[in-house]
PQR file of N, CA, C, O and H, with PARSE charges and radii, in Angstrom:
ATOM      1  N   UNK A   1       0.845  -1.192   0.000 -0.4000 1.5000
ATOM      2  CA  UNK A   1       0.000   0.000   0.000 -0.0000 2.0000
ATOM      3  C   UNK A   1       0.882   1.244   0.000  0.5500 1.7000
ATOM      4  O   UNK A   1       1.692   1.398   0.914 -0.5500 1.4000
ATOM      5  N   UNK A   2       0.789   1.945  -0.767 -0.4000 1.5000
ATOM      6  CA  UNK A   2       1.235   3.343  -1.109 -0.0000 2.0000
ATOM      7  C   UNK A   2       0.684   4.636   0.138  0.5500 1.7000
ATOM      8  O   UNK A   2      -0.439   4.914   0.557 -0.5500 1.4000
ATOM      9  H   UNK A   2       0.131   1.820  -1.510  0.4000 1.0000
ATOM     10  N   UNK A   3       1.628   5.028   0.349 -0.4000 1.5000
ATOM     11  CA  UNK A   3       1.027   5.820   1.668 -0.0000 2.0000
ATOM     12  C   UNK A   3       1.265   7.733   0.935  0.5500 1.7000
ATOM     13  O   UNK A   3       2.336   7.968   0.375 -0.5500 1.4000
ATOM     14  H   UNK A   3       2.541   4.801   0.009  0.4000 1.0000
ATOM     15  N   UNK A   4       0.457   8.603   1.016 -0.4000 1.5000
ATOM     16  CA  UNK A   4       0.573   9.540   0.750 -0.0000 2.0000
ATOM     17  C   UNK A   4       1.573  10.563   1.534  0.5500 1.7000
ATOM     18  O   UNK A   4       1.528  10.371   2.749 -0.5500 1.4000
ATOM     19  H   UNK A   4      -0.412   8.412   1.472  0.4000 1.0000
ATOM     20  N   UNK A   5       2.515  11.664   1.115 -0.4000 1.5000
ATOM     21  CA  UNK A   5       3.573  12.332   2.108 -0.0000 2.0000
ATOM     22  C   UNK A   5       2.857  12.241   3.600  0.5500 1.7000
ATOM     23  O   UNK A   5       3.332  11.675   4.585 -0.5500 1.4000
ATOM     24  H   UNK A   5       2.551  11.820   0.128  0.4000 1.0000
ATOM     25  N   UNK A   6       1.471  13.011   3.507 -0.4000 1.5000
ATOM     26  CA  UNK A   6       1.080  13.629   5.124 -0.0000 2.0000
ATOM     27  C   UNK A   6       1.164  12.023   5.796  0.5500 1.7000
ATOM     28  O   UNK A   6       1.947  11.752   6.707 -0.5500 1.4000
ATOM     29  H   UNK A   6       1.085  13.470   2.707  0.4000 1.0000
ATOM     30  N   UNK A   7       0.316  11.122   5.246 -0.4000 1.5000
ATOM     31  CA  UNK A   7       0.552   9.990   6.037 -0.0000 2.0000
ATOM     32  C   UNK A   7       1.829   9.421   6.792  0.5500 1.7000
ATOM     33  O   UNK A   7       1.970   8.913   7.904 -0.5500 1.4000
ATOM     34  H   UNK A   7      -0.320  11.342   4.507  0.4000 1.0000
ATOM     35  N   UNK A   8       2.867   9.760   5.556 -0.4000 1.5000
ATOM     36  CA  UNK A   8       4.003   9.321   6.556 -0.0000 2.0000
ATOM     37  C   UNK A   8       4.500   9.727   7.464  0.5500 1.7000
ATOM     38  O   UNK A   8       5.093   9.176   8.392 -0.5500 1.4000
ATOM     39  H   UNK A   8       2.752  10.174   4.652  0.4000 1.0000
ATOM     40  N   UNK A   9       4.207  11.068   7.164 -0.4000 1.5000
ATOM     41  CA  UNK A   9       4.636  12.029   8.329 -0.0000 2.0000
ATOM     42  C   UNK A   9       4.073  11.891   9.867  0.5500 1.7000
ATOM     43  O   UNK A   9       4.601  12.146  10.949 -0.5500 1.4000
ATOM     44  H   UNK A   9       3.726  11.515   6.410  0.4000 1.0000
ATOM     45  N   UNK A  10       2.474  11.258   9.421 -0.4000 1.5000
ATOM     46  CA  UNK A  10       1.544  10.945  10.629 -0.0000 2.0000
ATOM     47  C   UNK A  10       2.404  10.151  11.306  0.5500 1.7000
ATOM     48  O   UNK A  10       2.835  10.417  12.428 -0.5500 1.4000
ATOM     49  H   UNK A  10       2.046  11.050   8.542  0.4000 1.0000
ATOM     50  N   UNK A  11       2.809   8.705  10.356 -0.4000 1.5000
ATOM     51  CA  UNK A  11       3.008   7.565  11.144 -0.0000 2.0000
ATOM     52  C   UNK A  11       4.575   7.780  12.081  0.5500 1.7000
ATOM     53  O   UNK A  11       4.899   7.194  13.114 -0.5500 1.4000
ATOM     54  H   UNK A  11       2.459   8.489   9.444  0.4000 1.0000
ATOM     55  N   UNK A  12       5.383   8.862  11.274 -0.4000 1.5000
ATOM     56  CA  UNK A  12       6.709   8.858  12.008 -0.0000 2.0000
ATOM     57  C   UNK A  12       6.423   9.654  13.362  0.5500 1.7000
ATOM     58  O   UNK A  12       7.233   9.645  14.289 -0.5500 1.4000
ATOM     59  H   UNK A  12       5.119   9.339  10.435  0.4000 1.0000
ATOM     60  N   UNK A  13       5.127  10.391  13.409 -0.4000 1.5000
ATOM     61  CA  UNK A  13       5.187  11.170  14.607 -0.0000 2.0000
ATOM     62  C   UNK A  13       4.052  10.351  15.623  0.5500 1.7000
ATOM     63  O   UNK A  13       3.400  10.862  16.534 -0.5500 1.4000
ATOM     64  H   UNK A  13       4.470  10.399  12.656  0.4000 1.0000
ATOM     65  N   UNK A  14       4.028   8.721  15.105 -0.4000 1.5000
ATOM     66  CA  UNK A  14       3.327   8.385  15.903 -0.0000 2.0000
ATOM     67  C   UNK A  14       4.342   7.089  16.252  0.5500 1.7000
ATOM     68  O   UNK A  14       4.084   6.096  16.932 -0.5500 1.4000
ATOM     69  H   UNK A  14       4.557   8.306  14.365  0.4000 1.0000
ATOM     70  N   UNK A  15       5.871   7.526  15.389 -0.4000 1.5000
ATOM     71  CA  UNK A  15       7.045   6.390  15.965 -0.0000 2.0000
ATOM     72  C   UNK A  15       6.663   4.928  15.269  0.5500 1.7000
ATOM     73  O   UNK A  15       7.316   3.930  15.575 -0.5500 1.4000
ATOM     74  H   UNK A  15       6.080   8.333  14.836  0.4000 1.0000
ATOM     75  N   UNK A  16       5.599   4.862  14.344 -0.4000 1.5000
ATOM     76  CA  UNK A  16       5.509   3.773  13.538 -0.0000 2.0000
ATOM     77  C   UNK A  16       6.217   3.015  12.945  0.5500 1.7000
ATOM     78  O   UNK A  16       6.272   1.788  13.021 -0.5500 1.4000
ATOM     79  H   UNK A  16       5.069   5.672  14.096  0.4000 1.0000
ATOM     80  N   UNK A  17       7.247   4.284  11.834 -0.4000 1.5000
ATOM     81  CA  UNK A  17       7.884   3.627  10.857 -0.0000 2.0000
ATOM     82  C   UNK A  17       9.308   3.481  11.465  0.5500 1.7000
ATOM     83  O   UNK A  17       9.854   4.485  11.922 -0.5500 1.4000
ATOM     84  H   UNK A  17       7.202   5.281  11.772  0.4000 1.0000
ATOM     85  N   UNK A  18      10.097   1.954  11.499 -0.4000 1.5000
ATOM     86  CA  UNK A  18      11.222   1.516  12.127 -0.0000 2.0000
ATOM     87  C   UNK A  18      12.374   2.058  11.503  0.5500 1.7000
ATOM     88  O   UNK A  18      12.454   1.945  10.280 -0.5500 1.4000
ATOM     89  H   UNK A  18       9.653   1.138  11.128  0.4000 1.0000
ATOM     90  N   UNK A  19      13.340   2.662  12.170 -0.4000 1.5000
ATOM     91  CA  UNK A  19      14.685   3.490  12.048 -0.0000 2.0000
ATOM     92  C   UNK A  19      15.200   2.507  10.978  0.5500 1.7000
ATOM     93  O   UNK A  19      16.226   2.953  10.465 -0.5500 1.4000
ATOM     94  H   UNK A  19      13.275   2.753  13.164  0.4000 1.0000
ATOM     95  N   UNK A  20      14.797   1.226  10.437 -0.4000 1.5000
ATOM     96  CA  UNK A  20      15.502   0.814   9.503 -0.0000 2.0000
ATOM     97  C   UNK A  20      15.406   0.709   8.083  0.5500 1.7000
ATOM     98  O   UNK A  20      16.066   0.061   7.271 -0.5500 1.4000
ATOM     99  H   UNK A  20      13.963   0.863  10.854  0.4000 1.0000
ATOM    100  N   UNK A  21      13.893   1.926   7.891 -0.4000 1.5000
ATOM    101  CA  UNK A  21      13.336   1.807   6.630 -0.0000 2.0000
ATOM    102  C   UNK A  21      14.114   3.659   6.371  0.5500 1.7000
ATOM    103  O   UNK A  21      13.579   4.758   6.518 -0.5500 1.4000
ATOM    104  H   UNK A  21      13.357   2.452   8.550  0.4000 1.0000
ATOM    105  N   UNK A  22      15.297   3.344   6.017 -0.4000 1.5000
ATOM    106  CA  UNK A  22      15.294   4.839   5.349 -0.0000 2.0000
ATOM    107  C   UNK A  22      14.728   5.705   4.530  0.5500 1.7000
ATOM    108  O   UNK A  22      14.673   6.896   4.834 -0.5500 1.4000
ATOM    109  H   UNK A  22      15.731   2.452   5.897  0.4000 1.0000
ATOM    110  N   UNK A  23      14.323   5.322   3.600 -0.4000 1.5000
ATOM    111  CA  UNK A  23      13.431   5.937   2.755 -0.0000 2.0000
ATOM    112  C   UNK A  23      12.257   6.939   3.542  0.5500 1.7000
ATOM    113  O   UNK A  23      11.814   8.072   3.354 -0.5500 1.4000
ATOM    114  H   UNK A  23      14.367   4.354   3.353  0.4000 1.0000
ATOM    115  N   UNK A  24      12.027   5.825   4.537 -0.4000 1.5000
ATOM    116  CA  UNK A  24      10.495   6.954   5.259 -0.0000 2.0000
ATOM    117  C   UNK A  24      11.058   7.715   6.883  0.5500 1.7000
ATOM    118  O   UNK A  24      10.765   8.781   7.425 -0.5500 1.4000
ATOM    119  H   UNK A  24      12.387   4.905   4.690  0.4000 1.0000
ATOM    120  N   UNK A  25      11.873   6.704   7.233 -0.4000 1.5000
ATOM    121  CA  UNK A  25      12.025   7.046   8.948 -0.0000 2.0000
ATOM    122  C   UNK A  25      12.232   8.807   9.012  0.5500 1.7000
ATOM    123  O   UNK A  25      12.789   9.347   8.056 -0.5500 1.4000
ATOM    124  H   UNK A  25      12.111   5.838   6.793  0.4000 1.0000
ATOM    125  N   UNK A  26      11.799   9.566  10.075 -0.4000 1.5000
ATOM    126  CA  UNK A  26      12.075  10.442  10.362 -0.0000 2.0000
ATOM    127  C   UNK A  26      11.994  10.593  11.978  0.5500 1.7000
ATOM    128  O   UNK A  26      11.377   9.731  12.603 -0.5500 1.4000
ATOM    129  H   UNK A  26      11.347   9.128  10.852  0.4000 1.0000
ATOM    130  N   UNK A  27      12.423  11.350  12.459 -0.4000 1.5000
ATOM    131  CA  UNK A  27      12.107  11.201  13.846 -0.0000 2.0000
ATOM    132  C   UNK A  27      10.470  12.185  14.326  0.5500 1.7000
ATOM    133  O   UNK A  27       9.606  12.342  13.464 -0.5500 1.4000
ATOM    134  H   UNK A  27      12.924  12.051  11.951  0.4000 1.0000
ATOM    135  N   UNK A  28      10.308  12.662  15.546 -0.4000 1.5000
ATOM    136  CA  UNK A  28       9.109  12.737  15.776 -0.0000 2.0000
ATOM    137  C   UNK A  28       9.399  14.509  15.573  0.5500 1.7000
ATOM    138  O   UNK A  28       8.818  15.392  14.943 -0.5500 1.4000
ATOM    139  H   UNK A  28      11.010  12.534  16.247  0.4000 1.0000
ATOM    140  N   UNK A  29      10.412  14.473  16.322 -0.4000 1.5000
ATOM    141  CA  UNK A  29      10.631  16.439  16.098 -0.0000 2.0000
ATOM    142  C   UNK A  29      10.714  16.605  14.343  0.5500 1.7000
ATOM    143  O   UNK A  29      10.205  17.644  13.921 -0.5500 1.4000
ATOM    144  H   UNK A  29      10.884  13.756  16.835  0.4000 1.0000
ATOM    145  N   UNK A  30      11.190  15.856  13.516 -0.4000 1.5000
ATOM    146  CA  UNK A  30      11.550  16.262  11.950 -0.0000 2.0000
ATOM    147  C   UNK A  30      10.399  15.995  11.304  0.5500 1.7000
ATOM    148  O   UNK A  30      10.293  16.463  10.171 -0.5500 1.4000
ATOM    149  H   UNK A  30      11.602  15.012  13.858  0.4000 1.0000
ATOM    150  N   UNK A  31       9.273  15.189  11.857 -0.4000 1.5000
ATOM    151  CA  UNK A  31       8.205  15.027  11.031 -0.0000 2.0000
ATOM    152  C   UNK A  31       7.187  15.951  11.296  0.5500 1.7000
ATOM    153  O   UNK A  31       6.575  16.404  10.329 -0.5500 1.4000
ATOM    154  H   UNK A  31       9.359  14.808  12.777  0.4000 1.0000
ATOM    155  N   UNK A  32       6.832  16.390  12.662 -0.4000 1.5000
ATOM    156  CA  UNK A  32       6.269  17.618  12.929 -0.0000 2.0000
ATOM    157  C   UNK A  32       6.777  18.505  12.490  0.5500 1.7000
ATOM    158  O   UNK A  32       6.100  19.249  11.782 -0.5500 1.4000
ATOM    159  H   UNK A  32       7.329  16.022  13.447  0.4000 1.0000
ATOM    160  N   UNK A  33       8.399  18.852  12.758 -0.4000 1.5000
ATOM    161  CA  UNK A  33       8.818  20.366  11.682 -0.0000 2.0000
ATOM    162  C   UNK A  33       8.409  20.594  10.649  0.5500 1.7000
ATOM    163  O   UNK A  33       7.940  21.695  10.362 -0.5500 1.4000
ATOM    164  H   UNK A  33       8.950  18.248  13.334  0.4000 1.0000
ATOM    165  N   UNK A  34       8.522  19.133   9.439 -0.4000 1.5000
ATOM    166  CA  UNK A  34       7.619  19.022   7.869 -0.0000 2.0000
ATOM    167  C   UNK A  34       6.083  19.570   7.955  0.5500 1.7000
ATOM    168  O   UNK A  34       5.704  20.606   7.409 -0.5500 1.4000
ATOM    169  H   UNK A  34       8.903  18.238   9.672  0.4000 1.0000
ATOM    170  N   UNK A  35       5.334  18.772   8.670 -0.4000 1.5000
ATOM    171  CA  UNK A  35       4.117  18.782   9.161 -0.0000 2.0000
ATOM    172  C   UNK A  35       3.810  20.193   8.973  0.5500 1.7000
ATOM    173  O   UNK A  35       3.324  20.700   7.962 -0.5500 1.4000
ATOM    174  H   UNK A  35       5.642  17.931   9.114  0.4000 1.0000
ATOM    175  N   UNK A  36       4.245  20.942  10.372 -0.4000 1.5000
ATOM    176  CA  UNK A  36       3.874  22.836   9.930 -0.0000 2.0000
ATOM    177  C   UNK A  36       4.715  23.189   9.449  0.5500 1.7000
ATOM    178  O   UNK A  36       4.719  24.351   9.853 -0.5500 1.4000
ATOM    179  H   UNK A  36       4.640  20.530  11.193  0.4000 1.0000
ATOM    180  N   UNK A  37       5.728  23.076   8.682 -0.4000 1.5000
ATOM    181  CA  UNK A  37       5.881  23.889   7.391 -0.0000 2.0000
ATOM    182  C   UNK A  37       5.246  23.819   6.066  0.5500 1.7000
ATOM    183  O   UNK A  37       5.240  24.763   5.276 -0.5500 1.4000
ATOM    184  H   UNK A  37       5.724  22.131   8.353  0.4000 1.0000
ATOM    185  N   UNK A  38       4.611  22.453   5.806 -0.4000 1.5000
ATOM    186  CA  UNK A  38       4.242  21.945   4.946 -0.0000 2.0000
ATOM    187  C   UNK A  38       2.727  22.905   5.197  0.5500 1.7000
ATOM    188  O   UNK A  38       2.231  23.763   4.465 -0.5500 1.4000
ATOM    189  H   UNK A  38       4.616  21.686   6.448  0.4000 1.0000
ATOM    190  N   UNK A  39       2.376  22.501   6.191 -0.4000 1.5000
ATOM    191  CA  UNK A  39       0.793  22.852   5.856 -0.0000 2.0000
ATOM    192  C   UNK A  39       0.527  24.387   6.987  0.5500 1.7000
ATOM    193  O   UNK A  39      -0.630  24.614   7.339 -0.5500 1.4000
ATOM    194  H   UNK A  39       2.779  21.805   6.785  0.4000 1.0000
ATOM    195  N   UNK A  40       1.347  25.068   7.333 -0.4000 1.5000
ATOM    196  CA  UNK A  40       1.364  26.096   8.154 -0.0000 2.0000
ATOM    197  C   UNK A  40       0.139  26.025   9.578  0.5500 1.7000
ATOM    198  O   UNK A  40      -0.641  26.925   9.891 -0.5500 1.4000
ATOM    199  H   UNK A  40       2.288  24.883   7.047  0.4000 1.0000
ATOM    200  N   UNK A  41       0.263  24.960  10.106 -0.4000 1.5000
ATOM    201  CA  UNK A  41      -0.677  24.687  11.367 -0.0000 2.0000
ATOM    202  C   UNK A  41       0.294  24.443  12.294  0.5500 1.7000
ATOM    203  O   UNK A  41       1.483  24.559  11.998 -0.5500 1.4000
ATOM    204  H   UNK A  41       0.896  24.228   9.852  0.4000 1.0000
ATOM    205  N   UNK A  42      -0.080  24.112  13.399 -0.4000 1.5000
ATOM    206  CA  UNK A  42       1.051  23.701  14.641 -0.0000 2.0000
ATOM    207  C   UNK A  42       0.468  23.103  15.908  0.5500 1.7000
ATOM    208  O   UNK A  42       0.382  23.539  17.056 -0.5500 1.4000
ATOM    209  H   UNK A  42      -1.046  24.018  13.639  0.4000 1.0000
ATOM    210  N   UNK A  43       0.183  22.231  15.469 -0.4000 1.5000
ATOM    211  CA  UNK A  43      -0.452  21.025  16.446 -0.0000 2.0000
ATOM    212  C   UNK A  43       0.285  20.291  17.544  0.5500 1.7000
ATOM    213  O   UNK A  43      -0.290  19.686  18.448 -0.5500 1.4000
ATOM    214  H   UNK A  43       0.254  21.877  14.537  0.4000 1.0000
ATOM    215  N   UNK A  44       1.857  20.403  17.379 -0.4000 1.5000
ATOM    216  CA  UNK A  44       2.724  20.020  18.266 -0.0000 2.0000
ATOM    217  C   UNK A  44       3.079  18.604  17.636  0.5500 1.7000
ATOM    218  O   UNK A  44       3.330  18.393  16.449 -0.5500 1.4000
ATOM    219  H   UNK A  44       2.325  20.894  16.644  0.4000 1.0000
ATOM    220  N   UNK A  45       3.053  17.723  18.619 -0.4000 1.5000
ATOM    221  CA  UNK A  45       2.615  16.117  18.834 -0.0000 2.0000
ATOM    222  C   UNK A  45       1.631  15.305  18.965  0.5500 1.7000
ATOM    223  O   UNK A  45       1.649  14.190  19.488 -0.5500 1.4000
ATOM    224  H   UNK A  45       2.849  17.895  19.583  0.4000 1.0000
ATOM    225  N   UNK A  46       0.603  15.962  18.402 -0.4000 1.5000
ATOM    226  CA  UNK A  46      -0.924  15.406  19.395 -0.0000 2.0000
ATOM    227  C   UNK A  46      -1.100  15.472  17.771  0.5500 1.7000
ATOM    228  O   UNK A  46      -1.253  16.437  17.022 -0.5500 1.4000
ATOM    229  H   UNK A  46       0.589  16.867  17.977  0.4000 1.0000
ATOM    230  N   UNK A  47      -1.017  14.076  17.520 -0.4000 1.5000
ATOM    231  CA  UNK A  47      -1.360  13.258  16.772 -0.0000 2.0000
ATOM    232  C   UNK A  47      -2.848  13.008  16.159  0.5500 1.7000
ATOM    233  O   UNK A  47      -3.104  12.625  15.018 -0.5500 1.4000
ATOM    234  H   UNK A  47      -0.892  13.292  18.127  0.4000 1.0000
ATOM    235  N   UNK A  48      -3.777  13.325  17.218 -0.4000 1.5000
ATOM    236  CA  UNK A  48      -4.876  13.078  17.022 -0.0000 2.0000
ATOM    237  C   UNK A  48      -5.591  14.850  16.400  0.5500 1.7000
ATOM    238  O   UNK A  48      -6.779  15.110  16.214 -0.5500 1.4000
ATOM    239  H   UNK A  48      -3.569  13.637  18.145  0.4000 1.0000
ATOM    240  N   UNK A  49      -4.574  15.649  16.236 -0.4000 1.5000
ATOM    241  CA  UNK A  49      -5.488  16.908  15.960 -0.0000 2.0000
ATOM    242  C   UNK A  49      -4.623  17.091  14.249  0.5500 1.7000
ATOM    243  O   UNK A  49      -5.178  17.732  13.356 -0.5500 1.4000
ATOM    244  H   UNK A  49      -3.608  15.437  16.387  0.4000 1.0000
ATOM    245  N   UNK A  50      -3.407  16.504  14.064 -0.4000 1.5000
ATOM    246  CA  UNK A  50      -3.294  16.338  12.870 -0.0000 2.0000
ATOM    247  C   UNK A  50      -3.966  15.820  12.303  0.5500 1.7000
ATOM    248  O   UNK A  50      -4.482  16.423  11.362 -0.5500 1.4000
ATOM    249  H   UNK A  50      -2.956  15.984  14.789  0.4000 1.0000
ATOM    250  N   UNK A  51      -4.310  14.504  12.540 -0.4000 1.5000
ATOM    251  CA  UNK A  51      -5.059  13.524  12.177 -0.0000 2.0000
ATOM    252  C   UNK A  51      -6.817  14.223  11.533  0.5500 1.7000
ATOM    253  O   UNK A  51      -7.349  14.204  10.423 -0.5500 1.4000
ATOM    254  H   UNK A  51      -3.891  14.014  13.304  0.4000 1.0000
ATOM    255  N   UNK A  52      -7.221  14.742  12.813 -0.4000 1.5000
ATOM    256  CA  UNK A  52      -8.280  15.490  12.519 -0.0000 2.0000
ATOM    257  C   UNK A  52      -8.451  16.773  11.667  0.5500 1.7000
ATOM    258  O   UNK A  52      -9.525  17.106  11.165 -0.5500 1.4000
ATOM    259  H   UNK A  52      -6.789  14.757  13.715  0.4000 1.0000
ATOM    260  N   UNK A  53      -7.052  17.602  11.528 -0.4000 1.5000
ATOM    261  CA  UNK A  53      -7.024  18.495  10.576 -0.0000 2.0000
ATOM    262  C   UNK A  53      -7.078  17.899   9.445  0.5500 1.7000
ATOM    263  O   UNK A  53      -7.772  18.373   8.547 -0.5500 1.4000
ATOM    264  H   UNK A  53      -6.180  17.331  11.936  0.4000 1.0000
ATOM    265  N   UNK A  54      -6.470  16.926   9.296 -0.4000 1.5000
ATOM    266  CA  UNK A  54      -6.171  16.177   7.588 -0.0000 2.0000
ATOM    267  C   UNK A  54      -7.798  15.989   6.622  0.5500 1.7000
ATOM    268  O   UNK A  54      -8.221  16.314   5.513 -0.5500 1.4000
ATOM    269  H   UNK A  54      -5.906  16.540  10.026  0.4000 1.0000
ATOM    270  N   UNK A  55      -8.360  15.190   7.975 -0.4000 1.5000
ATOM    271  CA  UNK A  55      -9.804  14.822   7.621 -0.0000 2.0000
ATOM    272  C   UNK A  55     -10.583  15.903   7.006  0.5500 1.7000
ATOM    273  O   UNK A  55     -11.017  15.787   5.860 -0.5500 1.4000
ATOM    274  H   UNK A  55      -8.016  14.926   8.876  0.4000 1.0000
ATOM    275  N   UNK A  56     -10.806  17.097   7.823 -0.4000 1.5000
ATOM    276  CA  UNK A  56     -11.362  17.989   7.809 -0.0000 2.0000
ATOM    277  C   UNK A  56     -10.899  19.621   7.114  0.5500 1.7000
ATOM    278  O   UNK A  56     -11.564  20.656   7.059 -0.5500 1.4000
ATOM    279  H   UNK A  56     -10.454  17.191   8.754  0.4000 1.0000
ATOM    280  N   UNK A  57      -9.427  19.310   6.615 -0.4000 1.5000
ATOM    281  CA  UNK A  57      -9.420  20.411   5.774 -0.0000 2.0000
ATOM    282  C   UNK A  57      -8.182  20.465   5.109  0.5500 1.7000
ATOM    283  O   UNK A  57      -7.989  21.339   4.263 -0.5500 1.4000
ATOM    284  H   UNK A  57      -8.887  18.470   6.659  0.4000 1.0000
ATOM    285  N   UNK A  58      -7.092  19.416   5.464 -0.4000 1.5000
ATOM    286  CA  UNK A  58      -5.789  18.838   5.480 -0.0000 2.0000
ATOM    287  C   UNK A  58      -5.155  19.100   3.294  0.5500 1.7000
ATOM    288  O   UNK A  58      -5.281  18.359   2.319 -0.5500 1.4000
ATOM    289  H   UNK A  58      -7.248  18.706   6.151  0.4000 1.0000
ATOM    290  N   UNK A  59      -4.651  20.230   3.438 -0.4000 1.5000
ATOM    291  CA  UNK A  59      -4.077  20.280   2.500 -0.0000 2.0000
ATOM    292  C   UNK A  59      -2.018  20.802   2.679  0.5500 1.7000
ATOM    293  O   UNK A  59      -1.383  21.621   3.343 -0.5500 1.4000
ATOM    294  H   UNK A  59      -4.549  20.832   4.230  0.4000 1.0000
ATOM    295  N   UNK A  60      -1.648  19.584   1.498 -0.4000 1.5000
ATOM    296  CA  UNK A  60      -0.101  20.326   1.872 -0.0000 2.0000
ATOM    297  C   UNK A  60       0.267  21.437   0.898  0.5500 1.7000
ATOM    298  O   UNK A  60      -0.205  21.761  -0.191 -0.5500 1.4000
ATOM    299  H   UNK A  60      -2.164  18.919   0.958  0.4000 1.0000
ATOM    300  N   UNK A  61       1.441  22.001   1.776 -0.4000 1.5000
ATOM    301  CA  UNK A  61       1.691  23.568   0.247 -0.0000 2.0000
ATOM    302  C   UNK A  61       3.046  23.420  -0.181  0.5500 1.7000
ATOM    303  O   UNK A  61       3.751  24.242  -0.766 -0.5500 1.4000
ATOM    304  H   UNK A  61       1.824  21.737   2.661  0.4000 1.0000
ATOM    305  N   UNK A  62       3.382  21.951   0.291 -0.4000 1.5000
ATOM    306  CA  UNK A  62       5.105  21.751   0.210 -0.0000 2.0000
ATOM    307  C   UNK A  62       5.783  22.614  -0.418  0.5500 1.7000
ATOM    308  O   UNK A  62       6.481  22.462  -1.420 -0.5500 1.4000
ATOM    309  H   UNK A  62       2.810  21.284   0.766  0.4000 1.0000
ATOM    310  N   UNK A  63       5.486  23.895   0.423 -0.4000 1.5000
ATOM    311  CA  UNK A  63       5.913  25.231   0.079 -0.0000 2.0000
ATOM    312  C   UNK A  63       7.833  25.038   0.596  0.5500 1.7000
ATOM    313  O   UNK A  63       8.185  24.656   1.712 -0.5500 1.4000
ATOM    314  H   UNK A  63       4.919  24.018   1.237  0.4000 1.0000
ATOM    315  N   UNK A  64       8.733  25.394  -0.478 -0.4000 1.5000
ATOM    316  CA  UNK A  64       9.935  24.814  -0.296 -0.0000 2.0000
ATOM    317  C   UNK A  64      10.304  26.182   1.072  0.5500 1.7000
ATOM    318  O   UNK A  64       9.531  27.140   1.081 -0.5500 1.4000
ATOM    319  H   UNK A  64       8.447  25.704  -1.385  0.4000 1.0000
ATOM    320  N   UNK A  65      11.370  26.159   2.037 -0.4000 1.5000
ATOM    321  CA  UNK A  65      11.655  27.114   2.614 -0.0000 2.0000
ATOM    322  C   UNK A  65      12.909  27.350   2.566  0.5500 1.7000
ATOM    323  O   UNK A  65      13.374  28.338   3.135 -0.5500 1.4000
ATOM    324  H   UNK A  65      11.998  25.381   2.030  0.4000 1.0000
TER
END
């Protein structure tokens, strides 16, 4: 299954994806940094209000910085 950017980002800040998959691993501070830069919100760590932004209005602007 193909996972979309925000998703991965979800799962690394929920410590999902194992330090041995390079391609995706990020840590929890580098995936939240992506997180609000990407989509200019700032939810912290609380997983569950990303989660709920995504649902409900969740667009990225992978605005480069």
């Amino acid at each position: 299954m193909r996972l979309f950017p925000h998703e991965i980002l979800i799962k690394n800040l929920k410590q999902e994806i194992p330090v041995d998959a390079k391609r995706q691993y990020l840590t929890q501070e580098q995936a939240y940094d992506r997180l609000k830069a990407w989509t200019g919100q700032d939810f912290g760590l609380n997983v569950k209000k990303w989660e709920e932004w995504f649902r409900k209005d969740g667009k990225l602007s992978m605005k480069k910085q």
